[in-house]
C-alpha positions in Angstrom: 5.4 5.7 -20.1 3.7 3.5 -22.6 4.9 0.0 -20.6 3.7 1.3 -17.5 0.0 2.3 -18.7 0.2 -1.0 -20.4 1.0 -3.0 -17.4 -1.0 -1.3 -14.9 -4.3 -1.1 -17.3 -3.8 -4.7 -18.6 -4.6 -3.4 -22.1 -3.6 -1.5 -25.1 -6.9 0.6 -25.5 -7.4 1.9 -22.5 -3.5 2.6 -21.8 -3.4 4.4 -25.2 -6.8 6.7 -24.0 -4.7 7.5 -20.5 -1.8 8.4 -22.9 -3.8 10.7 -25.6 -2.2 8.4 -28.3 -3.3 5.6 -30.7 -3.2 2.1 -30.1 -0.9 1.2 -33.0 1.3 4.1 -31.8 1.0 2.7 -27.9 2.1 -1.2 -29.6 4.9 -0.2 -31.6 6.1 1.7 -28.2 6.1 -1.9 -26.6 7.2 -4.1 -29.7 10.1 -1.5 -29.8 11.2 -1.9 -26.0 10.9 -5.5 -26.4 13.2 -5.2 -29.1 16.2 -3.6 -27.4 15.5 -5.8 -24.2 15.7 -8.9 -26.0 12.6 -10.5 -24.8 8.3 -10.8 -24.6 7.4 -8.5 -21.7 3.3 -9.0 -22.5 0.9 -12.0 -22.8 -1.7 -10.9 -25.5 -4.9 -12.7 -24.2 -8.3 -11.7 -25.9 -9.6 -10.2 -22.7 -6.8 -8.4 -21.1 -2.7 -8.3 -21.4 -0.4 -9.6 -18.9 3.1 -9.3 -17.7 5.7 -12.4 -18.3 8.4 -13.1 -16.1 10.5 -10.3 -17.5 7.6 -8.1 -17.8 7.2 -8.4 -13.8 10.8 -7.5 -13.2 11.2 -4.6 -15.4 8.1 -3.0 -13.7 9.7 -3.5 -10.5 12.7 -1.8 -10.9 11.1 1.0 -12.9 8.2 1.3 -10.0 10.1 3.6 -7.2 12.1 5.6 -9.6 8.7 6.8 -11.8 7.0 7.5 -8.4 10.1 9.8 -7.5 9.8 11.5 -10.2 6.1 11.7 -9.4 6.8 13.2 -5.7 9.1 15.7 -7.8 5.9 16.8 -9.7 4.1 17.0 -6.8 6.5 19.0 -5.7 6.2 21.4 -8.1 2.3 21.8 -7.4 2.3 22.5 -4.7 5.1 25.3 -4.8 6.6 22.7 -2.0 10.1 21.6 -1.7 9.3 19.1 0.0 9.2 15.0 0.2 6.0 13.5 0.2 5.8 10.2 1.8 3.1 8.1 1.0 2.7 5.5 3.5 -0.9 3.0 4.0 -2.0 2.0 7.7 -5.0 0.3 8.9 -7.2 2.9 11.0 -6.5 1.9 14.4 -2.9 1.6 14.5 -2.8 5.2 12.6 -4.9 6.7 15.6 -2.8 4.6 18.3 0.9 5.0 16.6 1.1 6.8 13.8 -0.3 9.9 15.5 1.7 9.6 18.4 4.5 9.0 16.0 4.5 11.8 13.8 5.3 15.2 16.2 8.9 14.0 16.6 9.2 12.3 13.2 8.0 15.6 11.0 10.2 17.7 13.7 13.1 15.9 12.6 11.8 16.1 8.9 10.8 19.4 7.9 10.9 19.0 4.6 8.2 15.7 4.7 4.5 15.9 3.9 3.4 12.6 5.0 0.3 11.3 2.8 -1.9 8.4 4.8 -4.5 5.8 2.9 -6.1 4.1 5.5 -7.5 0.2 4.8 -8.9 -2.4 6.8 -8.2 -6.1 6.1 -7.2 -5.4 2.9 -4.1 -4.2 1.3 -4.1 -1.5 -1.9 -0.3 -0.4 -2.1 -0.5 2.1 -4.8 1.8 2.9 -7.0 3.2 6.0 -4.9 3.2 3.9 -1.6 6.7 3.4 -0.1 5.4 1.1 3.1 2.7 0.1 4.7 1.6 -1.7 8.0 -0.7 -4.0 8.0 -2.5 -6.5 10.4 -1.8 -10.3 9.0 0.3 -13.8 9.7 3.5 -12.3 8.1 3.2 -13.2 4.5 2.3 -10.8 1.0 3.0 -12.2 -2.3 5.5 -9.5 -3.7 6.6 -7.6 -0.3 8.8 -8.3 2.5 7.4 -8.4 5.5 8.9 -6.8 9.1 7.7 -7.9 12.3 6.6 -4.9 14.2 3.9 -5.6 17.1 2.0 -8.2 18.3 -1.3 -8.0 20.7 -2.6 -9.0 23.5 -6.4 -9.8 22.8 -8.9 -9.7 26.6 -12.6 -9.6 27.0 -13.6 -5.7 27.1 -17.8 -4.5 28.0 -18.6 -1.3 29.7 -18.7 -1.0 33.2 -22.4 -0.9 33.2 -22.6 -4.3 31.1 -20.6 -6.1 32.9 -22.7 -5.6 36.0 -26.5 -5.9 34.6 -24.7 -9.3 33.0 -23.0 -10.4 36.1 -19.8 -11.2 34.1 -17.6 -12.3 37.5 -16.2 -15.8 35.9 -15.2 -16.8 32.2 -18.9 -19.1 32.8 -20.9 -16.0 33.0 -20.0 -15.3 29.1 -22.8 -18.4 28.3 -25.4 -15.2 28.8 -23.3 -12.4 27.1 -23.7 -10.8 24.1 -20.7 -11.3 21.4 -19.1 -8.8 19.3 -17.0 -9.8 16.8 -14.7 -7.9 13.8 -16.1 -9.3 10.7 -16.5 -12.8 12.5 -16.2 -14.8 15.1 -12.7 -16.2 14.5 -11.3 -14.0 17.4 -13.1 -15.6 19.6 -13.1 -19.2 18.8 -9.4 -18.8 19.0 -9.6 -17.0 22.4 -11.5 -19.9 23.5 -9.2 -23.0 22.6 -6.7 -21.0 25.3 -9.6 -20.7 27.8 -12.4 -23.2 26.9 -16.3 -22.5 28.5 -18.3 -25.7 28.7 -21.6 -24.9 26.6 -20.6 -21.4 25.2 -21.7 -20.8 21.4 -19.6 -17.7 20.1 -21.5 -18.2 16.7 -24.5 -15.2 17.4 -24.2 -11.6 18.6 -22.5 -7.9 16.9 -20.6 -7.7 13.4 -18.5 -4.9 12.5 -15.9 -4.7 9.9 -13.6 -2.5 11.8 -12.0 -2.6 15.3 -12.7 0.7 16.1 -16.5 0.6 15.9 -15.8 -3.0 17.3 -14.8 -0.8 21.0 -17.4 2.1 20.2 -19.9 -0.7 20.2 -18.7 -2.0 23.6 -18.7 1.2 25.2 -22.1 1.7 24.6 -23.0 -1.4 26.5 -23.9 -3.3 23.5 -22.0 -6.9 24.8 -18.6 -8.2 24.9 -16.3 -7.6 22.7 -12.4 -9.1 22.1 -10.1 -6.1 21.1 -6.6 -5.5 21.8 -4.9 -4.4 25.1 -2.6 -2.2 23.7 -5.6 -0.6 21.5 -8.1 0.0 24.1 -5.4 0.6 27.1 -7.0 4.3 27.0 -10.4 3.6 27.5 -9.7 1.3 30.0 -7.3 3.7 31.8 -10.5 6.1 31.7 -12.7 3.8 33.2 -15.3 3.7 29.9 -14.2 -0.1 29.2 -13.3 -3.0 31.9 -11.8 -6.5 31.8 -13.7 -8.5 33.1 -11.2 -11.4 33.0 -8.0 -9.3 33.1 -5.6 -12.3 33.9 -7.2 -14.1 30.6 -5.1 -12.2 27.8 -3.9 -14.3 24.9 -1.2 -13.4 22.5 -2.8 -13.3 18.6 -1.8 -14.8 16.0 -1.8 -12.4 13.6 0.5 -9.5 14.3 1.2 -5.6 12.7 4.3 -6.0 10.1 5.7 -3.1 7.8 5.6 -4.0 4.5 7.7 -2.7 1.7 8.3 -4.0 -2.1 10.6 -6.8 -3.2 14.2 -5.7 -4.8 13.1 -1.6 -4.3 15.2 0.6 -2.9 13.8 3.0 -0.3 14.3 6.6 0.4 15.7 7.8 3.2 12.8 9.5 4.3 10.8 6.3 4.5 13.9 4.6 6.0 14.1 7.4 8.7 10.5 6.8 9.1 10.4 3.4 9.5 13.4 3.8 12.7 11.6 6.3 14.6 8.5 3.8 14.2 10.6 1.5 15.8 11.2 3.8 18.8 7.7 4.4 19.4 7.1 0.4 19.8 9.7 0.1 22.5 8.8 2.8 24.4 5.4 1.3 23.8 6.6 -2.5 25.1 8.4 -1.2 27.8 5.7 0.7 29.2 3.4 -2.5 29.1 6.3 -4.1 30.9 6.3 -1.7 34.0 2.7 -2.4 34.3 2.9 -5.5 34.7 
């Protein structure tokens, strides 16, 4: 207990508060461990303590089997026999998938309690998370990284935009109204695949996620570059069209589960990850009967 407070508070004091003990009691915990290991698992730095080399590994390997025992506790809490699997998502691919996802997963699982944290462009892993899937280029310092899903990124306005606007050709975006997710990076990369003579994609909407990103669009705000596969309701309903439907472009970011280096996994988050799986085939081969 006391090497874990240590490590995850990067210091003696406040480790030694979370553990209702003294700090000399908390650093002879420590010197002892690093006794019987044979080696320095702390860097004492005036402003905070850090993990060596050895430091980082034992943490690792005692990560998964301390948040067990946490689920276990939680368990008992909440008079539940249960598994609780704590998973983190960005919010779009939760509403899109996840959902979707869960009715056969949890029939199949009786005994899970899934637990969601939701982030956008950002990644928290906590201590009790066992995966998570996130939006990036395939790479986390500390996690391996699965391929899951890439997207198809189109043009997408309301129906009532694109006609006030007059958006018939890939030209007629020179008088639109951006909007971007946090910046315009989306869209200077749709437009090396489909260039526009004079078209500055610098000015219009920010918003920092890409559900507000299509809320925005669908109340006629301007143009906006989302994801096929996310917005395929809407534009099944009629509330967004492509103006440019045969101008898609594959993105080079892409959704990838992410779980921690050398940690075991349990089978619930194992079983979760293959029904996951199932849901993104059914998911490509529907696109690919459309088409």
């Amino acid at each position: 207990m006391a090497f874990k407070a240590v490590a995850e508070r990067q210091s003696f004091t406040l480790a030694s508060r979370d553990l209702h003990l003294t700090q000399p009691a908390v650093s002879q915990q420590i010197a002892k461990l690093e006794a019987l290991l044979k080696t320095k698992l702390f860097f004492r730095n005036p402003r905070k303590v850090e993990l060596t080399e050895d430091g980082q590994r034992l943490y690792r390997k005692i990560e998964l089997p301390f948040n067990a025992l946490l689920n276990i506790v939680d368990d008992f809490h909440e008079h539940s026999a249960g598994y609780i699997l704590n998973i983190e998502s960005e919010p779009v691919f939760s509403r899109i998938v996840i959902t979707k996802q869960l009715p056969h997963y949890l029939k199949n699982h009786q005994h899970v309690r899934v637990r969601q944290v939701l982030t956008t462009h950002h990644l928290d892993f906590l201590p009790e998370t066992e995966l998570a899937i996130k939006w990036g280029q395939g790479h986390w310092p500390g996690f391996d990284a699965k391929f899951l899903y890439g997207l198809y990124y189109v043009p997408v306005c309301s129906p009532k935009y694109r006609e006030e606007t007059g958006l018939d050709d890939p030209e007629d975006l020179t008088r639109a109204t951006f909007i971007h997710e946090r910046d315009n990076s989306d869209w200077q990369y749709w437009l090396k695949h489909y260039p526009v003579i004079g078209l500055d994609s610098h000015g219009g909407h920010v918003a920092g996620e890409s559900d507000v990103v299509t809320a925005m669009a669908m109340e006629g705000l301007g143009v906006a570059l989302c994801g096929y596969e996310l917005v395929k309701e809407h534009l099944d309903n009629g509330t967004l069209v492509m103006p440019f439907p045969e101008l898609k472009v594959l993105h080079h970011k892409a959704y990838y589960i992410l779980t921690r280096q050398e940690q075991p996994m349990s089978r619930e988050a194992l079983d979760f990850i293959r029904s996951l799986d199932e849901v993104i085939l059914q998911m490509h081969s529907e696109l690919i009967l459309e088409r």
